[in-house]
C-alpha positions in Angstrom: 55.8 -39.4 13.8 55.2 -39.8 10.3 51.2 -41.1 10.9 51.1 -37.4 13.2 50.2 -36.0 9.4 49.8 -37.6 6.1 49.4 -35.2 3.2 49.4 -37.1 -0.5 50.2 -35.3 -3.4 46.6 -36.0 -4.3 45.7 -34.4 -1.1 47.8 -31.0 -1.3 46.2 -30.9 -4.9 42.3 -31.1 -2.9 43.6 -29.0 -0.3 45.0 -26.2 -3.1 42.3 -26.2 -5.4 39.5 -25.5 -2.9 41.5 -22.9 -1.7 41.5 -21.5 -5.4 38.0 -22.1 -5.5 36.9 -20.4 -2.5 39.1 -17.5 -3.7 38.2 -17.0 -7.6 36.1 -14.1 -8.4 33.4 -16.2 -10.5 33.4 -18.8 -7.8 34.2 -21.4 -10.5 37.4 -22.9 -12.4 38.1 -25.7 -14.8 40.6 -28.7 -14.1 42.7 -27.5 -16.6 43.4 -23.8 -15.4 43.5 -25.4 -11.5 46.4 -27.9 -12.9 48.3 -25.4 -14.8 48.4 -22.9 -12.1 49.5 -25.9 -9.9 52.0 -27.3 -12.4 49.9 -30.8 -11.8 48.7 -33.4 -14.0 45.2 -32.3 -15.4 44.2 -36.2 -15.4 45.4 -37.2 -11.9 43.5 -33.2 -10.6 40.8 -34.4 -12.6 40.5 -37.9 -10.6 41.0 -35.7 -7.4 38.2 -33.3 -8.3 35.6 -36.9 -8.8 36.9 -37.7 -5.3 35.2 -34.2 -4.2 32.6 -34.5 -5.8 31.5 -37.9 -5.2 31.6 -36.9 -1.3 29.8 -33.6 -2.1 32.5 -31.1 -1.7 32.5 -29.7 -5.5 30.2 -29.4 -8.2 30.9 -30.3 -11.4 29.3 -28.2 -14.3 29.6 -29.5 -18.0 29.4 -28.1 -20.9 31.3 -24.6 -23.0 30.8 -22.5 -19.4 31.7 -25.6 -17.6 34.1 -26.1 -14.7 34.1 -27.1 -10.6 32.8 -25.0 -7.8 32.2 -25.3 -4.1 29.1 -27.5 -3.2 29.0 -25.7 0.1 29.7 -22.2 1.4 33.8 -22.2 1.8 33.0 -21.2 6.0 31.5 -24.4 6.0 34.0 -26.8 4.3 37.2 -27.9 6.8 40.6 -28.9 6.1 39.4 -32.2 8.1 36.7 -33.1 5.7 39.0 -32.3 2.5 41.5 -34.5 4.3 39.4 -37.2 5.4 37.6 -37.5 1.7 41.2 -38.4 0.3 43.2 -40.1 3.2 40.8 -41.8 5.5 40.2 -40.7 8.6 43.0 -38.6 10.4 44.2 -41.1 13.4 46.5 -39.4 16.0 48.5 -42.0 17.5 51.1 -40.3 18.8 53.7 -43.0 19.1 56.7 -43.8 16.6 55.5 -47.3 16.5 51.7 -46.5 15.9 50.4 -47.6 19.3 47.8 -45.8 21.0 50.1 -45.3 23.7 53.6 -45.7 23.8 54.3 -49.0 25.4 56.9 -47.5 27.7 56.6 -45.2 30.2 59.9 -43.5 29.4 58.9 -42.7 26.1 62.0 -40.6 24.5 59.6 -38.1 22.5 56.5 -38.7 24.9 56.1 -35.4 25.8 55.9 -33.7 22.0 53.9 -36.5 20.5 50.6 -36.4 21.6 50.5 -32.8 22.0 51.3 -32.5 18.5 49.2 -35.1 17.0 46.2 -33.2 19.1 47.5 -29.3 17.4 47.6 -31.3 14.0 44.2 -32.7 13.8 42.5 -29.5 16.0 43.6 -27.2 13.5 42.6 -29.2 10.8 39.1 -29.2 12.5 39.0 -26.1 13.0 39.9 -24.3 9.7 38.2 -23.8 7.0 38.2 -22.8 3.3 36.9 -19.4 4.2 39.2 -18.6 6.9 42.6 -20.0 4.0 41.2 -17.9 1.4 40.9 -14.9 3.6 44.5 -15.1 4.9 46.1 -16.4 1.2 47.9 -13.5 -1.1 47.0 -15.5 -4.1 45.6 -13.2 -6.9 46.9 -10.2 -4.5 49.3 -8.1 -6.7 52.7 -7.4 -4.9 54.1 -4.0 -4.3 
């Protein structure tokens, strides 16, 4: 069950700071502010933010005024692709023993697994930034 979803902590750091991105005001953040408001390592965000990047995710913009922004509209940008840029594609073999199919026919959880490794990776394909950021209370005061 464990290949069903694989989420490194340099993945939940991708996953989070978009999310940040596609909510801040400005559109734009530095490394530094993402990993403090993440309690993460500003080095190992900053090798996560090349990652991005280099697959054309997030800009990066130097200089006093500098930080990381979206490359792409956050509607556009899905929890697959941020996925699939740091783990590799996302392969649903829904069997304990990573088979494509369980090599019994009596399988003891071979009703839940595929049905759950199919939800997984469809809702993966089918959110995006936009939709995270719309739902997400961060930056919403509390009563």
């Amino acid at each position: 069950m464990a290949d069903i979803i694989k989420i490194s902590d340099a993945t939940a750091l991708a996953l989070h700071s978009m999310v940040h991105l596609a909510i801040e005001p400005e559109g734009q953040s530095t490394t530094a502010e993402i990993a403090e408001l993440f309690d993460a390592s500003r080095h190992h965000l900053a090798k996560v933010h090349q990652r991005l990047t280099k697959a054309g995710l997030i800009k990066s913009h130097r200089g006093p005024a500098g930080g990381v922004s979206l490359a792409k509209e956050p509607a556009a940008i899905t929890l697959l692709q941020v996925y699939e840029v740091m783990e590799g594609s996302m392969l649903c073999k829904p069997c304990l023993f990573g088979k494509n199919e369980c090599p019994r026919s009596d399988c003891v959880l071979g009703v839940l697994l595929p049905g759950l490794a199919r939800q997984v990776r469809d809702y993966f394909e089918q959110t995006t930034l936009a939709q995270l950021a719309q739902e997400s209370n961060w930056g919403k005061e509390t009563k």
